[in-house]
C-alpha positions in Angstrom: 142.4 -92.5 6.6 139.2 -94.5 8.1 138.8 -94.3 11.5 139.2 -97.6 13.2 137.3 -98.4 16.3 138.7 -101.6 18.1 136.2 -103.6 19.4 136.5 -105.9 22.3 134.4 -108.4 22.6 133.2 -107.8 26.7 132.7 -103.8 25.5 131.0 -104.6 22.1 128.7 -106.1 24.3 128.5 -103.4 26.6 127.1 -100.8 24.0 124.4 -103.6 23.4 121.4 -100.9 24.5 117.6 -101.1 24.7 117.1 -97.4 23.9 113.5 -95.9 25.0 111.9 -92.8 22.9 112.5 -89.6 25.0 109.0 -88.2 23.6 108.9 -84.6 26.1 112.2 -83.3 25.4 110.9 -79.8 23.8 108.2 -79.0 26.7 108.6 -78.0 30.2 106.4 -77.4 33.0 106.9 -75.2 35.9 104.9 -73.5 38.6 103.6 -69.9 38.2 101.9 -67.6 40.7 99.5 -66.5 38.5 98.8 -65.9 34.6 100.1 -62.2 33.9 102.1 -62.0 30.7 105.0 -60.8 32.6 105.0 -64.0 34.5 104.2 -66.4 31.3 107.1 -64.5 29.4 109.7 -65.3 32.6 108.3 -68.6 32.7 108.9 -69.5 29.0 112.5 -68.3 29.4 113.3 -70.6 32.2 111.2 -73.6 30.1 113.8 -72.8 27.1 116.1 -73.2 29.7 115.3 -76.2 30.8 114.5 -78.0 27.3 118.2 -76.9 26.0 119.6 -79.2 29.0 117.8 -81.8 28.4 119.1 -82.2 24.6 122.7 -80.7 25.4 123.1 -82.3 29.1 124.9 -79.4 30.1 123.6 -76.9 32.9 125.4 -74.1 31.1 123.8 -74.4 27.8 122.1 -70.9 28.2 124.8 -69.1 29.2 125.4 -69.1 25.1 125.4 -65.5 24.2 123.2 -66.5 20.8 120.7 -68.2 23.1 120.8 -65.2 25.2 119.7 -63.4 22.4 116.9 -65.8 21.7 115.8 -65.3 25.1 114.8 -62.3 24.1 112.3 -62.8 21.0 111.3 -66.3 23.2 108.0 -66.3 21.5 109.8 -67.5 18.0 110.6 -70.6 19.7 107.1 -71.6 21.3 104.5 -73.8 19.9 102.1 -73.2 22.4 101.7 -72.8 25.9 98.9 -73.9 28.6 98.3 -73.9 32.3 97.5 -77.1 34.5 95.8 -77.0 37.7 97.2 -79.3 40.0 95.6 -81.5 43.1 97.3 -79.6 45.7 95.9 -76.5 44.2 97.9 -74.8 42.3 99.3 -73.7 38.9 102.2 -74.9 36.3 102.4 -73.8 33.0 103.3 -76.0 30.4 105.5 -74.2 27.3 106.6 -76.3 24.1 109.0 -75.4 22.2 109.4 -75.6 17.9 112.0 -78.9 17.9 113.4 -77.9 14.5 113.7 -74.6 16.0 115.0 -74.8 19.3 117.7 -77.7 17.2 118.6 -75.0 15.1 119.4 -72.8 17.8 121.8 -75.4 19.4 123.6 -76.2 16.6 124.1 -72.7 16.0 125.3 -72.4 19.5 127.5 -74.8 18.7 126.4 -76.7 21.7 126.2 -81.0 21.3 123.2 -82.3 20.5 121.3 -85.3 22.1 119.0 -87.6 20.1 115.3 -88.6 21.5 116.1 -92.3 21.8 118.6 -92.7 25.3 119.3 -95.6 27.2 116.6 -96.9 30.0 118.4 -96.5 33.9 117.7 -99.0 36.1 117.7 -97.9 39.7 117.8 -100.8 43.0 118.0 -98.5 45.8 118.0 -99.8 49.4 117.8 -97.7 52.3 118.9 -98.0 55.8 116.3 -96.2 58.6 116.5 -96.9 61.9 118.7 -100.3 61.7 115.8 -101.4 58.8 117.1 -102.1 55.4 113.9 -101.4 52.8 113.6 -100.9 49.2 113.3 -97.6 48.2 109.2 -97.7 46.1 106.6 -96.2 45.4 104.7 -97.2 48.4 107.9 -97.1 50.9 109.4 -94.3 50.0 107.1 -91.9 47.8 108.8 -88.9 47.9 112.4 -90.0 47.5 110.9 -92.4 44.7 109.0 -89.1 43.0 112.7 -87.6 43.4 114.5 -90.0 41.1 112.2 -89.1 38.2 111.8 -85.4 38.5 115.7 -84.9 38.6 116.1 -87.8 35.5 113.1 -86.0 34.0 115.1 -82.6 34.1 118.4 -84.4 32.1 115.3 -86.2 29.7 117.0 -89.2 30.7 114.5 -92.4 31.2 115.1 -94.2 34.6 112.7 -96.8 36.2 112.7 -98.1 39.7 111.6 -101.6 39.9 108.2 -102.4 41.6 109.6 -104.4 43.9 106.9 -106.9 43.7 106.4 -110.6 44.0 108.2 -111.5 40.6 111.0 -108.8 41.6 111.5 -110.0 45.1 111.7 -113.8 44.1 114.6 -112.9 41.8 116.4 -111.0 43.7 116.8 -109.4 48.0 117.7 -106.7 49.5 121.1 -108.4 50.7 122.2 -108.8 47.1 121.1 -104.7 46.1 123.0 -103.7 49.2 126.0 -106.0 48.6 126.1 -105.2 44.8 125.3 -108.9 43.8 125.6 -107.6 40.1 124.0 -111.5 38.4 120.7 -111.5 40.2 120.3 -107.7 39.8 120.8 -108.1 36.1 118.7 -110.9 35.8 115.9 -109.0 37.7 116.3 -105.9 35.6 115.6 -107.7 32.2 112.1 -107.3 33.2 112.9 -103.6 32.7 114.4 -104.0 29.0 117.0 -101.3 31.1 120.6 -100.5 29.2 122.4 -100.0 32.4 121.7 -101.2 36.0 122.6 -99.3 38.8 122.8 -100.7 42.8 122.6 -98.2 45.4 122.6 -98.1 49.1 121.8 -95.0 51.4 122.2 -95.3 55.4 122.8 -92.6 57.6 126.5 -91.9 58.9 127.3 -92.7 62.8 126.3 -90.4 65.2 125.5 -87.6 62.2 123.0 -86.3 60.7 124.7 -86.7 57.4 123.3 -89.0 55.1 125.9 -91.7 52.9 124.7 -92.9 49.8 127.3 -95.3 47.7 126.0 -96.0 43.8 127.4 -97.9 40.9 126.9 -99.8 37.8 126.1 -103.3 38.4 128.6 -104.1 34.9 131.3 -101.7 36.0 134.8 -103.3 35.5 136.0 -101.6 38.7 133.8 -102.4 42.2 134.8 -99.0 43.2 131.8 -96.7 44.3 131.0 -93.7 44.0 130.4 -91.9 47.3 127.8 -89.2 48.1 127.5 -87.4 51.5 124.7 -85.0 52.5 121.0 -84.1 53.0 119.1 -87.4 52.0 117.5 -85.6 49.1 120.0 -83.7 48.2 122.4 -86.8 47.5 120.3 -88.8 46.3 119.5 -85.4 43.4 123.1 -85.6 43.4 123.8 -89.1 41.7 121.3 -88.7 39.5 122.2 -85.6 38.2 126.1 -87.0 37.8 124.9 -90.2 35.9 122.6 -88.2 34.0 125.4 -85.5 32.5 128.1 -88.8 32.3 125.8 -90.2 29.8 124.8 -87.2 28.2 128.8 -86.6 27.3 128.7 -89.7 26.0 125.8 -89.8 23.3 125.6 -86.4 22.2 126.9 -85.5 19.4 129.5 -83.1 19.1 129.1 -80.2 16.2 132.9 -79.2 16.2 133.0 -82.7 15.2 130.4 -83.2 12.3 131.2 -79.7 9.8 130.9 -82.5 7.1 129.1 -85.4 5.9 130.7 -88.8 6.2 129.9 -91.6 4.1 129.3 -95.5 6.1 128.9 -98.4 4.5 126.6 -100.5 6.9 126.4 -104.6 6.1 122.4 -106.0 7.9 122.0 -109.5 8.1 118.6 -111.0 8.8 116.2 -109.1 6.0 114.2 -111.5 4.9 111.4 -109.7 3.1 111.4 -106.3 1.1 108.6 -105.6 4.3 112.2 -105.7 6.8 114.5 -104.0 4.1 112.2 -100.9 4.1 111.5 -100.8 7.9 115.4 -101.0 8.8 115.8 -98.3 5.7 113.3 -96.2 7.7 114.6 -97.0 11.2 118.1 -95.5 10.2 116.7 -92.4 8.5 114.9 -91.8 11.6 118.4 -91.4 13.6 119.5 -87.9 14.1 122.0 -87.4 12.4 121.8 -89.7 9.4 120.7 -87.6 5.9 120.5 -90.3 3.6 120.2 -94.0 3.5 120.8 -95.8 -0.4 120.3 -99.5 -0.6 123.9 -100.6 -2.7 123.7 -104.9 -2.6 121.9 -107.5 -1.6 122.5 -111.3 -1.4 119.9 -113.7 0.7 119.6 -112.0 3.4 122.4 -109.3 3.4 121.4 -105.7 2.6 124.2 -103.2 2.4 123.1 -99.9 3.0 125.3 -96.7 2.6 124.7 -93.8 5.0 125.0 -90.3 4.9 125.4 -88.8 8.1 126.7 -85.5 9.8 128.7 -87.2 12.7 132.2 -89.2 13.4 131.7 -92.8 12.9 131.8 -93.2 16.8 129.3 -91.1 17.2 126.7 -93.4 14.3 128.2 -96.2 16.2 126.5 -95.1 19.6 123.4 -94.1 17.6 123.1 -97.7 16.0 123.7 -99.3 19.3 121.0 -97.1 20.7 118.3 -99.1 18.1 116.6 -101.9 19.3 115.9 -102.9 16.1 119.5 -103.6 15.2 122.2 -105.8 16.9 125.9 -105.9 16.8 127.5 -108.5 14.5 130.1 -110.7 16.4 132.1 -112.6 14.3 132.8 -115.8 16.6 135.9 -116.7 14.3 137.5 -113.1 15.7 139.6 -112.3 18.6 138.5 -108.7 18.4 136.2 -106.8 16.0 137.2 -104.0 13.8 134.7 -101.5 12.7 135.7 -98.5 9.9 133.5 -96.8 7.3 133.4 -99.8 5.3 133.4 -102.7 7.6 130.1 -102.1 10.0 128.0 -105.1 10.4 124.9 -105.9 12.4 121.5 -107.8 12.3 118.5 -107.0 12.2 116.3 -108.0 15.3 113.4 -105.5 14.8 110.3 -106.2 13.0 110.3 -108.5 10.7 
């Protein structure tokens, strides 16, 4: 039997992402007290480390007795390795890893797999300091700003914070971040092309030293927050490393789940020219876990392509919807949309 994904129309439109190219996800960098072989060969164990939980988004993705065991012969896995001086003085090493490799090794793990294209985060954060409500920047707030990245950049998940500059600040104030005004956040954030939004407000707690920062998704059906209490860099490490695994569970894919290849029939509207028929042929071989694309009709401007792919259908479905390049069909005649390995339909919006 198919599967059959209900579609409603608010949550079709949900899953409507603007995906960014993760292009680092097999290379880490750390610091090293100097450049023994003893120390490179620790180092590169740790990088391996760190680049299997940024495509599994899970932190015990090492504790895999077979990647134990690669541990151990870690120069298989390595490309090539090189050290960086930095400003301050001193020294990282930078290790990157064979992708087809280091894939291999996860799959035969059996641990999920994460795709390079992930959804851009969007991240309003106001503070509270001293009775003064400030956006969290760059120039305001370096270090808790440099924060954000390093501990998104650890997940490989793509956040921005917002400038905060003249065109930002004339769409939207610090009232409606720390209220959770969701419209004139949004509305700001399309500058960003960002998939989700999130508002966030960090004060310190009466007569404490404990720091209270409350998060959530701007589009969240609930207004419910989620509450953090702590060391000021500590929770604010803390939400991102909580959004960052949520998502992570909810793109990659599963191997338990794809032992065999499933067969999709995909309907594309909007090909105009052989020029946009070969680029969206391309732009779904390019997607992880899709083996084959065959082009089986056409009419006007209606290719129907059928794809081979190693996944469940939910899990091409979040691929697909993780391409700019491609758009979610809504029939306006429909109350709700049904999607099954025959019946998926979208347009094409990428190049034409």
């Amino acid at each position: 039997m198919a599967l059959r994904i209900l579609f409603i129309f608010c949550w079709v439109w949900s899953l409507q992402c603007a995906a960014v190219e993760v292009t680092d996800l097999y290379q880490s960098e750390l610091y090293v007290t100097d450049k023994s072989r003893d120390t490179r060969v620790t180092a590169s164990k740790q990088a391996l480390y760190n680049v299997i939980k940024k495509l599994t988004g899970r932190h015990d993705g090492a504790d895999s007795a077979l990647i134990k065991q690669a541990m151990r012969s870690i120069s298989d896995y390595m490309l090539k390795y090189e050290y960086l001086e930095t400003p301050e003085g001193l020294t990282k090493i930078r290790v990157r890893f064979e992708p087809s490799r280091v894939e291999e090794l996860v799959r035969d793990a059996q641990l999920p797999l994460w795709g390079n294209r992930r959804p851009l985060i969007a991240i309003w954060l106001a503070i509270e300091d001293n009775l003064r409500r400030e956006f969290v920047t760059q120039d305001s707030y370096p270090q808790l700003e440099r924060l954000i990245y390093d501990t998104a950049a650890e997940w490989g998940v793509p956040v921005i914070v917002p400038l905060l500059d003249l065109d930002d600040l004339t769409k939207v104030s610090i009232a409606e971040v720390w209220g959770n005004f969701s419209k004139p956040v949004e509305f700001a954030s399309q500058r960003y092309n960002a998939e989700r939004v999130i508002t966030a407000r960090m004060f310190q707690q009466p007569n404490s030293s404990s720091w209270q920062l409350e998060w959530r998704y701007t589009d969240a059906q609930s207004f419910e927050v989620n509450k953090l209490v702590g060391d000021k860099q500590q929770i604010l490490s803390e939400m991102v490393n909580n959004f960052s695994e949520a998502l992570a569970q909810s793109y990659a894919i599963d191997p338990t789940q794809s032992v065999t290849l499933q067969t999709t029939s995909l309907l594309v509207d909007n090909l105009n020219t052989f020029t946009s028929i070969e680029l969206a042929k391309r732009q779904l071989e390019s997607m992880s876990t899709v083996v084959d694309v065959d082009v089986t009709y056409r009419s006007a401007d209606k290719i129907r392509f059928v794809i081979k792919h190693s996944s469940t259908l939910d899990d091409l479905i979040k691929s697909l919807n993780l391409e700019q390049a491609f758009s979610v069909y809504i029939d306006p005649h429909a109350f709700y949309q049904v999607a099954n390995v025959g019946n998926l339909r979208y347009s094409w919006v990428g190049e034409q």
